[in-house]
C-alpha positions as CSV (number, residue, x, y, z in Angstrom):
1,X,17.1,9.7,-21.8
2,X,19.6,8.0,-19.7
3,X,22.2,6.1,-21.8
4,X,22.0,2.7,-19.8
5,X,25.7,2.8,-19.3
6,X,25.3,2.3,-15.4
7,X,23.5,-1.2,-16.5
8,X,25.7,-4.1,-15.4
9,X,24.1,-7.3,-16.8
10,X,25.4,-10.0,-18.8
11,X,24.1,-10.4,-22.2
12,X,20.4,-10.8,-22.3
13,X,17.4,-11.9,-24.3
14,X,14.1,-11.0,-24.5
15,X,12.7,-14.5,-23.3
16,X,9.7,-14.8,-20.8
17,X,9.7,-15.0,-17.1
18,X,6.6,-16.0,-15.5
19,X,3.2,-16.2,-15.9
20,X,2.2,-14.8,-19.6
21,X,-0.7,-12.3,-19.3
22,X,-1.9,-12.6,-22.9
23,X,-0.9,-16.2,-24.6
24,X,-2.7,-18.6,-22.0
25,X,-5.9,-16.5,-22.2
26,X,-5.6,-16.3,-26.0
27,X,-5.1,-20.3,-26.4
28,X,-7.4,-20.6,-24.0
29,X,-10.1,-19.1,-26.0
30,X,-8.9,-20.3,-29.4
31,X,-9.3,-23.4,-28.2
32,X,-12.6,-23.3,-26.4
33,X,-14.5,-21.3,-29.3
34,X,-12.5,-23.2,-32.3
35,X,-13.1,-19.4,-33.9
36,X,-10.9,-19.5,-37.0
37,X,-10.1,-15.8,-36.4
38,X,-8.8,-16.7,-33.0
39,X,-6.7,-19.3,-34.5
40,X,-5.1,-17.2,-37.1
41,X,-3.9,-14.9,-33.7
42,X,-2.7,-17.3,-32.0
43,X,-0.5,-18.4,-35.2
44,X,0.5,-14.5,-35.4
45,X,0.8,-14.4,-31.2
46,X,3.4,-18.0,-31.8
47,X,5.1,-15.8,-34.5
48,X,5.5,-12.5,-32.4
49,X,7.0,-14.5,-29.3
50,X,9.5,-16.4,-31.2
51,X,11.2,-13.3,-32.9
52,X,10.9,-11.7,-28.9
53,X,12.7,-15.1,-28.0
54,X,15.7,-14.9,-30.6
55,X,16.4,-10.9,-29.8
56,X,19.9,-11.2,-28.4
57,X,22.0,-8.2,-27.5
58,X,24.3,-7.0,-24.9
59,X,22.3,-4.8,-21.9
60,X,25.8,-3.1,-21.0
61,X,25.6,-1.7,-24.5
62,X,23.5,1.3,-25.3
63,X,23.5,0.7,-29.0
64,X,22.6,-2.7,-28.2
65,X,20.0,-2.2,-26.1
66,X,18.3,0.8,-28.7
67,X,18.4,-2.2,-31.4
68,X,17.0,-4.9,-29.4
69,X,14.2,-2.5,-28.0
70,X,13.6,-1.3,-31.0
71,X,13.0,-4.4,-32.9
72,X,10.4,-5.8,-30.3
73,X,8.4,-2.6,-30.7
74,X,8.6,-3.8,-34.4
75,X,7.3,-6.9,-33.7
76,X,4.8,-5.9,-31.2
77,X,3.3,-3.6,-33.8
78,X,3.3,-6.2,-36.5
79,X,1.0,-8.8,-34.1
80,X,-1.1,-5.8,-33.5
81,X,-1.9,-4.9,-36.8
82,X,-3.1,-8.1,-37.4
83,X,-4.7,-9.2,-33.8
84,X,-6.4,-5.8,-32.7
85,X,-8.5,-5.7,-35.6
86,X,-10.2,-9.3,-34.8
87,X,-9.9,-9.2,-31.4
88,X,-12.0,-5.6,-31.4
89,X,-14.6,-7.0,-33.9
90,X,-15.4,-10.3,-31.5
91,X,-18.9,-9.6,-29.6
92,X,-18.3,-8.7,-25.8
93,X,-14.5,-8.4,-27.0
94,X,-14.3,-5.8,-23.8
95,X,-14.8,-8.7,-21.1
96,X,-12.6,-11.5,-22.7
97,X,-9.3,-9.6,-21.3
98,X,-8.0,-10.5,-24.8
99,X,-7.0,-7.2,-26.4
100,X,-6.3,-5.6,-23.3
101,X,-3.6,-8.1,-22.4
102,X,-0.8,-7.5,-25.1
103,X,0.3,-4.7,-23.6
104,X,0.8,-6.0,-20.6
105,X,2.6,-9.1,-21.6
106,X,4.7,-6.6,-23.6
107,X,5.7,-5.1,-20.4
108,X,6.6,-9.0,-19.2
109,X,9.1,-9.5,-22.1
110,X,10.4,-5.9,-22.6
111,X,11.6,-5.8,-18.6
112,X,12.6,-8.9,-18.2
113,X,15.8,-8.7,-18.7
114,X,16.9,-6.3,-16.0
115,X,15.9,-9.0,-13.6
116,X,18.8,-10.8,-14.8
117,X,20.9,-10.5,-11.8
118,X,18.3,-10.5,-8.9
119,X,16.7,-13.9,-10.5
120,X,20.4,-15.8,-9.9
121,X,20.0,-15.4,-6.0
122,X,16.2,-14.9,-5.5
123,X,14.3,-16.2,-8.9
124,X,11.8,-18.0,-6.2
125,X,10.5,-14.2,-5.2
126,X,11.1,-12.4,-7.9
127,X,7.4,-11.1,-9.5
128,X,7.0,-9.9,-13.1
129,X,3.5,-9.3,-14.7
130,X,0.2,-9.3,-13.4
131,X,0.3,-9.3,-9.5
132,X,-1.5,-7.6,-6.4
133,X,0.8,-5.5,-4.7
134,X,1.0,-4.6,-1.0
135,X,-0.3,-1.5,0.0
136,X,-1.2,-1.8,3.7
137,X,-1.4,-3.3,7.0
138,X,-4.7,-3.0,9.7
139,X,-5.2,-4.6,12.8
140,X,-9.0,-5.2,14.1
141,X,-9.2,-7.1,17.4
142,X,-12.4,-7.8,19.1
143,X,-11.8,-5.8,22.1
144,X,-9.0,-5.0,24.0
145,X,-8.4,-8.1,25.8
146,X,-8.4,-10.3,22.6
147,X,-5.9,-8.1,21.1
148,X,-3.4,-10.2,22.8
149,X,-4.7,-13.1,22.1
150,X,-6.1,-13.0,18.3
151,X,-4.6,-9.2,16.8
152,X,-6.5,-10.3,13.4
153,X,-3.8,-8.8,10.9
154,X,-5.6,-8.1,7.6
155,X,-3.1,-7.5,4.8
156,X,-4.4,-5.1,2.2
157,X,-3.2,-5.6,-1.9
158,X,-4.3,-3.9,-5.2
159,X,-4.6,-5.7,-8.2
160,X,-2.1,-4.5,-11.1
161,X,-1.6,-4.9,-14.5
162,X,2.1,-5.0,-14.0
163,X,4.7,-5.1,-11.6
164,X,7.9,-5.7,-11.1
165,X,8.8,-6.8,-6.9
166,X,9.1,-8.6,-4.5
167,X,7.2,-11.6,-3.1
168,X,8.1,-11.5,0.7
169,X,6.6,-13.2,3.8
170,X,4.8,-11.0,6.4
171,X,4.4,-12.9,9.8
172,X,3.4,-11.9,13.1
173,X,2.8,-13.7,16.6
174,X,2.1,-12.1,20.2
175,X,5.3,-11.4,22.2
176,X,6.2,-13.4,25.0
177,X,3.1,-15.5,26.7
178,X,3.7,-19.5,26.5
179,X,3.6,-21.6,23.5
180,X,-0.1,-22.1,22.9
181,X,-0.6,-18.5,22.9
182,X,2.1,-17.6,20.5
183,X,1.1,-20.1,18.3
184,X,-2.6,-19.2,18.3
185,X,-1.4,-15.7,17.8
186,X,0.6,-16.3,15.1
187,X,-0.4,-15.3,11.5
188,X,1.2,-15.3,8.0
189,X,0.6,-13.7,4.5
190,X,2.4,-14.0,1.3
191,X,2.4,-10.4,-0.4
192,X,4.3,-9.2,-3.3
193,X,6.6,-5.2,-2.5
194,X,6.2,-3.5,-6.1
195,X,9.2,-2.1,-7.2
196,X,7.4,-0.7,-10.3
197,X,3.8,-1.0,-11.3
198,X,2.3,-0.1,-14.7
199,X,-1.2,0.3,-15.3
200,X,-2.2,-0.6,-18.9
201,X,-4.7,0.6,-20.8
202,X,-6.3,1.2,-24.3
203,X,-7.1,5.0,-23.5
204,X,-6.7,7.0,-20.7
205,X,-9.7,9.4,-19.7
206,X,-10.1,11.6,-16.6
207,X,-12.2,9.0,-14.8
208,X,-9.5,6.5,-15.2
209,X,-6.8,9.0,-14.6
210,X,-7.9,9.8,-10.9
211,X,-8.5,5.9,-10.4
212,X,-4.7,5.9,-11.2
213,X,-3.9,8.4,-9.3
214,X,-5.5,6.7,-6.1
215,X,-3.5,3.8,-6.6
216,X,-0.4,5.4,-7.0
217,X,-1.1,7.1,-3.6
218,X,-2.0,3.8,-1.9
219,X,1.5,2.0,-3.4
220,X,3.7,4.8,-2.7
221,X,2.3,5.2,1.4
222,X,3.3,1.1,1.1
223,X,6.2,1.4,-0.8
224,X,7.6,5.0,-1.3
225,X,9.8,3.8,-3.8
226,X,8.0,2.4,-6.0
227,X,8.1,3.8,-9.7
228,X,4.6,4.0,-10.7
229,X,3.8,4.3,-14.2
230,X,0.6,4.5,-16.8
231,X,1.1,3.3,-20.4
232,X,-2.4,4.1,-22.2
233,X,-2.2,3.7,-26.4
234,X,-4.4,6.1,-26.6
235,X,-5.5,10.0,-24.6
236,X,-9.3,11.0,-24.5
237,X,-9.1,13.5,-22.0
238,X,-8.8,17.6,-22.1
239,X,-8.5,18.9,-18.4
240,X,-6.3,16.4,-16.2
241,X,-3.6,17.6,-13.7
242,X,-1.6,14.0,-13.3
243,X,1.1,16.2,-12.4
244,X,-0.4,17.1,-9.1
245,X,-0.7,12.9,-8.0
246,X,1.9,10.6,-7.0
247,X,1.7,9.2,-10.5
248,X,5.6,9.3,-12.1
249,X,4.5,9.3,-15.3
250,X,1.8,8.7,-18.0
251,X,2.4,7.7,-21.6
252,X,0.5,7.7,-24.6
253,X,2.0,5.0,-26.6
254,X,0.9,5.9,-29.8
255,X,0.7,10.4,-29.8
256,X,-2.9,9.5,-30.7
257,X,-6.2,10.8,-29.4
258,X,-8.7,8.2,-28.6
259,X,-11.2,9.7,-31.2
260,X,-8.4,9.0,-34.1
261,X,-8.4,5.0,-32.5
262,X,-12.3,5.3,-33.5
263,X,-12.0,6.5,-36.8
264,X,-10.1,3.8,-38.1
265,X,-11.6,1.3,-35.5
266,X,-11.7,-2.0,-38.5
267,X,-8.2,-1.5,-39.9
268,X,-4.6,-1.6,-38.3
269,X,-4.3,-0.1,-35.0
270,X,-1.8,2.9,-34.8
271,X,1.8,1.6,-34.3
272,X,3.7,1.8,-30.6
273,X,6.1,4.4,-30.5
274,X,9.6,3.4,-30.2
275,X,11.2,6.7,-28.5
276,X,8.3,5.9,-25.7
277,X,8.9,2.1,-25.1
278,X,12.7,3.1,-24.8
279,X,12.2,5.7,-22.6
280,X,9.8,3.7,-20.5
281,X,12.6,0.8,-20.5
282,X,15.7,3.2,-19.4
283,X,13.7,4.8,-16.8
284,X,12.7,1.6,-15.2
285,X,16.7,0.7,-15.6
286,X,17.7,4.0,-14.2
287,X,15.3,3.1,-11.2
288,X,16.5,-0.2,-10.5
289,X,19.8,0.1,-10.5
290,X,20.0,3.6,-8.2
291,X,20.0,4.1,-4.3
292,X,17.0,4.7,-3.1
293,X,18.1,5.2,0.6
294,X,21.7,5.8,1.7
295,X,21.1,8.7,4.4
296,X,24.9,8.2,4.8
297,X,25.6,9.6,1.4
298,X,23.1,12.8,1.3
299,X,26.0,15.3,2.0
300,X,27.6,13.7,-1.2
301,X,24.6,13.3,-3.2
302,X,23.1,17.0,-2.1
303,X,20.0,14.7,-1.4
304,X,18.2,12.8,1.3
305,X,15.0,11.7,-0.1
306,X,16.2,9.9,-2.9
307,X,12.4,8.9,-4.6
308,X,11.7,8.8,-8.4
């Protein structure tokens, strides 16, 4: 595991930046349904945020960081034990994005603070949670002649779970020709460059694996260095090669097989590793805070394509 000492960023807290994937839709429901289980939750949700909110420590510190990182796991797993089991048990609790969505919001408030110093020049662009990414550009004309007058760019995203980028603004116009032309030409799209994407899910299974492993490929032709990352709770699959994709890494959160999640489906979840969620959070450091591309330092590095 990398220590963190490379890390240079003031003292830090675990509060949230952005849109939360899991609390709106939670109140949402609670709300709307005026289920009394859903209320009790949302109480547990309120209770969970606040001790992520008061976690102060110092990022340049590894002991720190271990401490604070640790004691957000904590908490995560305490709002599990007691959300997971009523969230499961609601009818069509697959399609209400409700259970599915703490892990991603975990992501939210466990990363945040590495965007400390990027957010005092650019907060406006930076992106953190649920976002689609950029992962290509095509052109498709009518003919040959109206390529010059009407290219029809057709910017090309993926829906993640997670990521962590940057919102940028793609525009493009016919060269020369008067005016009019250039004006009628010109086109503009708002897309967010991942810097790291996590896919979240309950379990992982081969099906889902090679849908991963597609995505990675599309992200990484886009963005080559983009750290690319799948955080499943829970494995149910035997033969899987995710070493042979352009996946970096996949993680099972809890060292559980998906058939042990089943067995005890009606009491408390199995708890989120800690060693895993630490890992996860020095890598992404490591990654953000590292050259990615400096061809005039390969002879002094020993390497020119620099990628995760």
């Amino acid at each position: 595991m990398n220590s963190g000492s490379s890390i240079r960023i003031p003292d830090s807290t675990f509060s949230h930046f952005g849109f939360r994937a899991h609390g709106p839709a939670l109140k949402n429901k609670a709300t709307e349904t005026n289920d009394i289980g859903l209320s009790s939750v949302l109480a547990d949700y309120d209770s969970f945020i606040a001790t992520a909110e008061n976690i102060k420590f110092d990022i340049n510190i590894p002991g720190d960081v271990k401490s604070a990182v640790i004691t957000l796991t904590e908490a995560l797993n305490v709002y599990r034990s007691k959300a997971i089991p009523i969230l499961e048990g609601r009818e069509n609790s697959g399609q209400e994005n409700l259970r599915s969505s703490i892990l991603e919001e975990f992501f939210q408030l466990l990363l945040f603070p590495l965007t400390s110093e990027v957010r005092k020049k650019h907060e406006s662009a930076v992106t953190l949670g649920k976002a689609n990414s950029y992962v290509g550009l095509t052109f498709t004309p009518r003919s040959f002649q109206s390529l010059f007058n009407n290219p029809v760019p057709a910017v090309h995203t993926k829906d993640q779970d997670f990521v962590l980028g940057c919102t940028v603004q793609l525009s493009s116009s016919i060269k020369g020709g008067d005016e009019k032309e250039i004006l009628k030409s010109s086109s503009s799209s708002e897309v967010v460059v991942p810097v790291v994407a996590i896919e979240c899910k309950t379990y992982i299974e081969r099906n889902m694996l090679d849908s991963c492993a597609g995505t990675a490929k599309r992200l990484k032709a886009a963005m080559p260095y983009c750290l690319y990352l799948v955080a499943a709770e829970y494995m149910k699959m035997d033969d899987a090669y995710p070493e042979l994709t352009d996946i970096d890494e996949v993680f099972i959160l809890t060292k559980q097989s998906n058939a042990a999640r089943l067995r005890q489906k009606s009491s408390a979840p199995h708890p989120i590793c800690e060693d895993l969620i630490l890992d996860i959070f020095y890598q992404v450091a490591t990654h953000l805070n590292k050259i990615w591309w400096s061809p005039e330092d390969a002879l002094e590095r020993g390497r020119i394509i620099n990628r995760p």
